[in-house]
N, C-alpha and C positions, 0 to 999 in steps of 0.2 A: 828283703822286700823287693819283690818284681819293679818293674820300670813301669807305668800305665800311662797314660794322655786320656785327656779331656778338653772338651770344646773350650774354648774361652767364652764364661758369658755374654760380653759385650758385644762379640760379635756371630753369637754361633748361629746365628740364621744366613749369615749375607758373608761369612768368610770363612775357612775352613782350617785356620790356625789351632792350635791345640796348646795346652799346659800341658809340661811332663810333669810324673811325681814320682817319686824312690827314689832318685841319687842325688848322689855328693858331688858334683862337680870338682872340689878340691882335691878327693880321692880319685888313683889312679882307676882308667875304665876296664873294666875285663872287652874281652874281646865280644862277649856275649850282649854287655853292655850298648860299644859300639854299633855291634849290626842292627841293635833297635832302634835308637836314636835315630841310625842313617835312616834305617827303614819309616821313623815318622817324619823327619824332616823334608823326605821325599815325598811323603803321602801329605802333610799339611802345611809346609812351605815354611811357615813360621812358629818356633816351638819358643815358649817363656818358662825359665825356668827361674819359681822362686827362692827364696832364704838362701841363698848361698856364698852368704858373707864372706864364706873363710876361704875362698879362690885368691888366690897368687897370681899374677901377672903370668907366671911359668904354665898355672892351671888354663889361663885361656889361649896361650900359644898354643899349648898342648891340645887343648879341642879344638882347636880349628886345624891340626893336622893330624887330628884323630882317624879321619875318615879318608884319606888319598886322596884329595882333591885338592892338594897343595901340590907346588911346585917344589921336588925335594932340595933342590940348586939353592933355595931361599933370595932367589930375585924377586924382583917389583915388593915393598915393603906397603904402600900404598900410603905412605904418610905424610911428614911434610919438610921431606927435606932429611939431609943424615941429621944422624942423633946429635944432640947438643945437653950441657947443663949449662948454658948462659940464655939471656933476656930475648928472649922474642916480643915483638910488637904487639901482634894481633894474632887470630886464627889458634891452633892446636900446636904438641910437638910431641914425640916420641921420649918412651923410656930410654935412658939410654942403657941400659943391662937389657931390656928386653925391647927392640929397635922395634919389633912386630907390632907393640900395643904402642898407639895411637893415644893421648889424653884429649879432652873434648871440655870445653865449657866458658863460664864466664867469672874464673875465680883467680886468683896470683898462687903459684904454688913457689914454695921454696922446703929445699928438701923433702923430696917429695920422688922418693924411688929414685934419687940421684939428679931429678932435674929443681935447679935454683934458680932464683929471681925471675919468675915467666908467667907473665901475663898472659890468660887467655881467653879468648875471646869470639862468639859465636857469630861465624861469615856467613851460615848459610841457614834459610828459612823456607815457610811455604811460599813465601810471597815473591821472595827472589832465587829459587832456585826449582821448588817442588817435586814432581815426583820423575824416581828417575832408578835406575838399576846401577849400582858400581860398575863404576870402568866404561861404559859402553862412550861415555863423551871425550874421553879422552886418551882410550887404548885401542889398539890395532888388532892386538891377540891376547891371551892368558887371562882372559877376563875372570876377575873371581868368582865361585861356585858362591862361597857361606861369608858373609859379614856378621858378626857379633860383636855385642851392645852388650856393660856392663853397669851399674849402678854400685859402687863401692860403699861398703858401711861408714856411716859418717859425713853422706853429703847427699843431701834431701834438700830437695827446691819446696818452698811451702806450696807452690802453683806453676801451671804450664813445665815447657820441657816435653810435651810428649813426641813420641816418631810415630806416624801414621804408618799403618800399612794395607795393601788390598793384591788382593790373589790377580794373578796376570791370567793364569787359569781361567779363572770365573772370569774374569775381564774379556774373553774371546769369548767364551758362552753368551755374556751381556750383550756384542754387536751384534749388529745387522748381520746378514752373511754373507750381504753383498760384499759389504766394506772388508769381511773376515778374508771373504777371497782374494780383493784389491790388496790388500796388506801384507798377501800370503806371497805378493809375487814382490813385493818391496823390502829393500832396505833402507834405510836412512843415510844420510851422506848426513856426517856431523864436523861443525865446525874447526877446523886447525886448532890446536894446540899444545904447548909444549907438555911432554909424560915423561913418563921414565925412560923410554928407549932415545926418544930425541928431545932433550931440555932446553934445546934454545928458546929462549924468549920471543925471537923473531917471529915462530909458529904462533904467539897469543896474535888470533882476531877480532874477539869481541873484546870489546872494555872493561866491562863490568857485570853486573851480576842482573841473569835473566830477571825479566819483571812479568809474573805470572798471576793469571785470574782465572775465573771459572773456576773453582775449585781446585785450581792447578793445574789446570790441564791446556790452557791458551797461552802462547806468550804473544804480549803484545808491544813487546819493546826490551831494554835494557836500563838499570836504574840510573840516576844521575849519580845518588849515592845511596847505596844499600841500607843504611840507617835510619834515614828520609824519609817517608814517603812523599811528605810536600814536595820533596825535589823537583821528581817529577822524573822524565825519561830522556836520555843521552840525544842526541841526535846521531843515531846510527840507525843503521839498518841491515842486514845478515844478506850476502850476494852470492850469489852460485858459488864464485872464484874461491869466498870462503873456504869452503869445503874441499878445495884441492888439498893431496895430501894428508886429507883427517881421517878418522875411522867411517868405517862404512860395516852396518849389521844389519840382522834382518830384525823385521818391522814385530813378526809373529817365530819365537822358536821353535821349535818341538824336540821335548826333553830325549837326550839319547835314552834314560834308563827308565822314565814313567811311559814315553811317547805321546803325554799331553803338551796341544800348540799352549803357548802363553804368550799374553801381549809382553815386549823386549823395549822399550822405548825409554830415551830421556828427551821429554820434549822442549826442553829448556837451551838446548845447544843444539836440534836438529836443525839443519838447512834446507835438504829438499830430497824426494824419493827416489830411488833410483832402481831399473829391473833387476833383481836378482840376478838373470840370467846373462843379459848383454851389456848390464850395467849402464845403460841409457836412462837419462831423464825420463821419468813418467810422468811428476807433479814438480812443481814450483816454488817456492819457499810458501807464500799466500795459501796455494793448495796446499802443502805438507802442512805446515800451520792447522789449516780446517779438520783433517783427515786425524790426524792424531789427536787433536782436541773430541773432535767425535768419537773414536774409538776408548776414549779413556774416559771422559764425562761420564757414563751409566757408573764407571764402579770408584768414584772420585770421591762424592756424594759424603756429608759428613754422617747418613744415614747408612751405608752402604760398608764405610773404610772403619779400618779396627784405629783406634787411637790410643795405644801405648802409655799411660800414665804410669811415670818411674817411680820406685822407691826403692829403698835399700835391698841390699842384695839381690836386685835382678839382674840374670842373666838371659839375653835374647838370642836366639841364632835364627838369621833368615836365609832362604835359597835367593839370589840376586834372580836366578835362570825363571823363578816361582812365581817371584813376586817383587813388586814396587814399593817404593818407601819414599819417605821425605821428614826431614824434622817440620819442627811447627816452628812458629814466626819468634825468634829472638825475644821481642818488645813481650812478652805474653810469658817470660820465665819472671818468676816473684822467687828471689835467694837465690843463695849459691848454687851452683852447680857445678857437676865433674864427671866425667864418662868417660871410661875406657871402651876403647874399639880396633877389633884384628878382622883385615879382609885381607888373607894370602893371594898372590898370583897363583892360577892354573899353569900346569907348563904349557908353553908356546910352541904350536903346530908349523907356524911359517918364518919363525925367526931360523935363520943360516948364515953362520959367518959376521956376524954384526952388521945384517940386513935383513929385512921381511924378502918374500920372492916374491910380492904381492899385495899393492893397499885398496 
């Protein structure tokens, strides 16, 4: 049975995601297999693939390093922390047989692919974190290509739980061209933080967790506590200085192997624009704030963005470089939940010697 894609209903006017249909993700891919896949996932950013319960944890390692877009060295794991089978607090933790997949949700697992007694617990939402690309807030280099998203048989939320997503693609067709141009000479200066290459805690500068509107696309402060809303917002506020030392990307990419620009942003940790070229301020936190909210507002829109509604056996893989994503709001999952997720590091262009040459 041939490999084929099709639009996804829900969004096929205003997004250009696809369903595949013919394979087994469980079963090993031919090579023939492979180059299609790559070939849709490059042409529609975001591919869902249903019924495929019978995947192994080895099965999604294995597609996410199907395609060379992993770092073969098996650095940056993207998770949270080395692997454990004892109690964690809050937040997710890794398999410990397969450190690559990430577990995700708001359920206690005990033996459970090795990890025991762990609460877990969902840290991030539309509301306090929104839409944003892996890696870009908190890595320098080796940013991931593909993140994939799994739904395991036997754990179905009756409501909510969905992950939005919206093409970055369309999202530069959507602006101005004015702004397309302005953007084209910008990168982001993002906040300090500690990552994989440097974990001091001393790099954490914001406190807590962005607090975002519009659609997701404005922040306009940081939560008092993420849980909350009554809370209300920290008294902080994000300073140039911030941004010393954090990642810095550009604003619009262009794919080396489609050569379509795409919006590249997490606006939830940017600080303020800076030239591409001589690396001087152009905007301000206030202005970077307006600019990114405006460039991302057209394709935000709950009319506009695909919304992901899980069920058993799905398998998602998105391009980070494509397209945007965000989960939806914690408070809005009804039942259990549980999700597996592998986003490999790229290998890294400026790392030498256990230093970048260059932030």
């Amino acid at each position: 049975m041939p490999i084929t894609f099709s639009a996804i209903p829900a969004c096929a006017e205003t997004q250009p995601f696809a369903q595949c249909h013919g394979v087994d993700l469980s079963q090993d891919l031919s090579p023939h297999d492979i180059e299609t896949i790559r070939d849709g996932l490059l042409k529609h950013g975001v591919l869902v693939f249903r019924d495929q319960g019978a995947m192994t944890p080895r099965d999604e390692v294995a597609f996410n390093q199907a395609f060379g877009w992993h770092d073969p060295k098996g650095a940056h794991l993207f998770g949270f922390g080395a692997p454990t089978t004892e109690h964690r607090v809050s937040g997710g933790a890794q398999l410990p047989e397969w450190p690559e997949v990430s577990v995700l949700g708001n359920v206690k697992l005990d033996d459970y692919h090795g990890i025991r007694n762990t609460q877990l617990k969902p840290v991030l939402g539309f509301t306090n974190a929104a839409w944003h690309a892996d890696g870009l807030h908190d890595m320098f280099d080796g940013l991931p290509e593909m993140t994939t998203m799994f739904n395991p048989v036997g754990w179905q939320t009756q409501g909510g739980g969905a992950t939005y997503f919206t093409s970055g693609v369309r999202a530069v067709e959507r602006m101005d061209s004015d702004l397309v141009r302005e953007l084209s000479r910008c990168s982001v200066a993002y906040a300090r933080c500690p990552n994989d290459d440097e974990p001091d805690e001393a790099r954490r500068v914001v406190p807590s967790a962005s607090w975002m509107v519009e659609e997701g696309t404005r922040r306009i402060g940081f939560a008092a506590d993420s849980d909350d809303v009554a809370a209300g917002l920290r008294d902080f506020a994000l300073r140039l200085e911030h941004a010393y030392d954090g990642g810095r990307h550009r604003c619009i990419r262009v794919h080396p192997i489609t050569g379509e620009a795409s919006l590249y942003i997490t606006p939830g940790r940017s600080v303020y624009l800076v030239d591409v070229e001589t690396g001087a301020m152009r905007h301000d936190v206030d202005e970077t704030i307006d600019l990114l909210a405006r460039a991302l507002r057209p394709s935000a829109g709950r009319e506009i963005r695909y919304e992901h509604q899980w069920r058993e056996g799905d398998f998602v893989a998105w391009l980070n470089t494509l397209v945007l994503h965000s989960a939806s709001d914690a408070s809005e999952i009804d039942g259990p939940r549980l999700m597996h997720r592998v986003r490999l590091s790229t290998p890294k262009t400026r790392w030498v010697d256990g230093r970048y040459l260059s932030l």
